[in-house]
C-alpha positions, 0 to 999 in steps of 0.5 A: 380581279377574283382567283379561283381557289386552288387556282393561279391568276394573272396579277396587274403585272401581267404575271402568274400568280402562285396562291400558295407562295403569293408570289408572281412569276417572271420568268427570270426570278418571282416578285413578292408584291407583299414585300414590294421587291423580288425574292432574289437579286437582279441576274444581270451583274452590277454594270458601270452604269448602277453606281450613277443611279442608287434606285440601281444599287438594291438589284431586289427592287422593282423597276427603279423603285417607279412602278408608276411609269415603269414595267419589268416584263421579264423580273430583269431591272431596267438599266443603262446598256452601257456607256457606248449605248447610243453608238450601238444603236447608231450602228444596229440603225446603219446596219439595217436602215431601220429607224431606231430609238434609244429609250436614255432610261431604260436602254430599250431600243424600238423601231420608231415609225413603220419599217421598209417594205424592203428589209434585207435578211438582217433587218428582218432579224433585228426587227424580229428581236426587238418585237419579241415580247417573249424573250428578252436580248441585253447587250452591254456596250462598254469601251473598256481599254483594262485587260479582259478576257475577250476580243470585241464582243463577248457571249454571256448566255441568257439573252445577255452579250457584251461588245466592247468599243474599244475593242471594236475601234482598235480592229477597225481602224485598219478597214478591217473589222466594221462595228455596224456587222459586229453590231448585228453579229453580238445581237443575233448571236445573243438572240440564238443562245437564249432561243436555244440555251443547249448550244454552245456559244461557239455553235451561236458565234459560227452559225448565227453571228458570223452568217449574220455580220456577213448579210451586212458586209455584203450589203455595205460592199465589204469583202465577207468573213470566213467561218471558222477562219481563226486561226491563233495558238502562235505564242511567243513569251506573253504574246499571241498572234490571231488571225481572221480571214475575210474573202478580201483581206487577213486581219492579223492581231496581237493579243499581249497576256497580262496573267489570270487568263486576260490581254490586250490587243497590242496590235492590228495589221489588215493584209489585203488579198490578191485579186 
């Protein structure tokens, strides 16, 4: 493959190359293929799952150090999408009934074989981002029981989202919240904030995960969420009481601060309506 002078050209990677810097770009950070690394650190922070794989532990490596059998599209290391990564995919799969597979290696998730011809909007969606080449959406599924600063399911801004199990268990089990809707709620909320980084995530959360998780609770019978229904602020001592309304129910929480702006959720109770 010749350049051009004065010219870039699309390297072996698929990537711009910059002539002047020798440097290929993409998107998230530039490669050096002098060098055999990028020229800056892996922007998804360390996740439980790098300790486990030291090829995970250098965050300027390529690809696990494997170039052979492995791409970096987006210049984003391939990892693990945490410990509940298959339950994720269990329920994006029940959600949307798109047969779905989890690559154990890289945490890719594809469609395996043809989709239905008769898609629910929700499906649609999934599908749309999992067939993006363009963007890129990363969801950390984690159970994690130690104090944090969210309630289920956390927007991290980049294409990246959290949905912590835990979390997720601890709400449902009362037949209140349901992990499949909150599965697609973390997933297209993510996707909204990466197409358009200038809104806030409270606008992605309202607008996109909300009317979302509500395409699939309607589809699996369950009574919808109401948009902007949290209501919270009630504080007694190191406890504050949430709750969020659904047409068919009021799930009520407890949210017990433990310092530096973290809690746990003490308590659920599902209160059902009149109908």
């Amino acid at each position: 493959m010749q350049a051009r002078a004065g010219s870039n050209y699309t390297f072996l990677t698929q990537k711009e190359r910059d002539i002047e810097t020798g440097l290929d770009y993409s998107i998230n950070r530039y490669y050096s293929s002098t060098q055999g690394r990028f020229t800056s650190a892996d922007p998804i922070p360390m996740t439980s799952q790098r300790p486990s794989d030291p090829q995970r532990l250098n965050l300027y490596t390529y690809v696990r150090n494997n170039p052979l059998t492995n791409i970096d599209p987006n210049g984003l290391d391939l990892y693990a999408t945490g410990e509940e990564a298959e339950r994720f995919r269990k329920d994006l799969e029940k959600a949307t009934h798109l047969k779905l597979k989890l690559d154990s290696k890289t945490g890719k998730i594809t469609i395996d074989g043809k989709t239905p011809k008769n898609m629910s909007d929700a499906a649609k969606q999934i599908s749309k981002i999992i067939g993006d080449t363009k963007n890129t959406v990363r969801v950390d599924a984690i159970r994690d029981s130690s104090p944090h600063d969210y309630v289920g399911g956390r927007f991290d801004g980049g294409g990246k989202q959290t949905i912590n199990y835990a979390d997720v268990d601890q709400l449902s089990k009362k037949g209140g919240f349901d992990s499949r809707a909150g599965a697609v709620h973390e997933t297209t909320e993510a996707y909204a904030g990466l197409l358009d980084p200038k809104k806030t995530p409270g606008e992605n959360h309202f607008g996109t995960g909300i009317p979302y998780e509500n395409m699939v609770r309607q589809d699996l019978g369950l009574g919808r969420r109401v948009p902007g229904s949290e209501s919270g602020g009630m504080t007694f001592g190191n406890e504050t009481f949430v709750t969020v309304d659904y047409t068919t129910h009021l799930e009520h929480y407890t949210l017990v601060q433990t310092g530096q702006g973290k809690f746990v959720i003490k308590d659920v109770v599902v209160e059902k309506k009149k109908q």
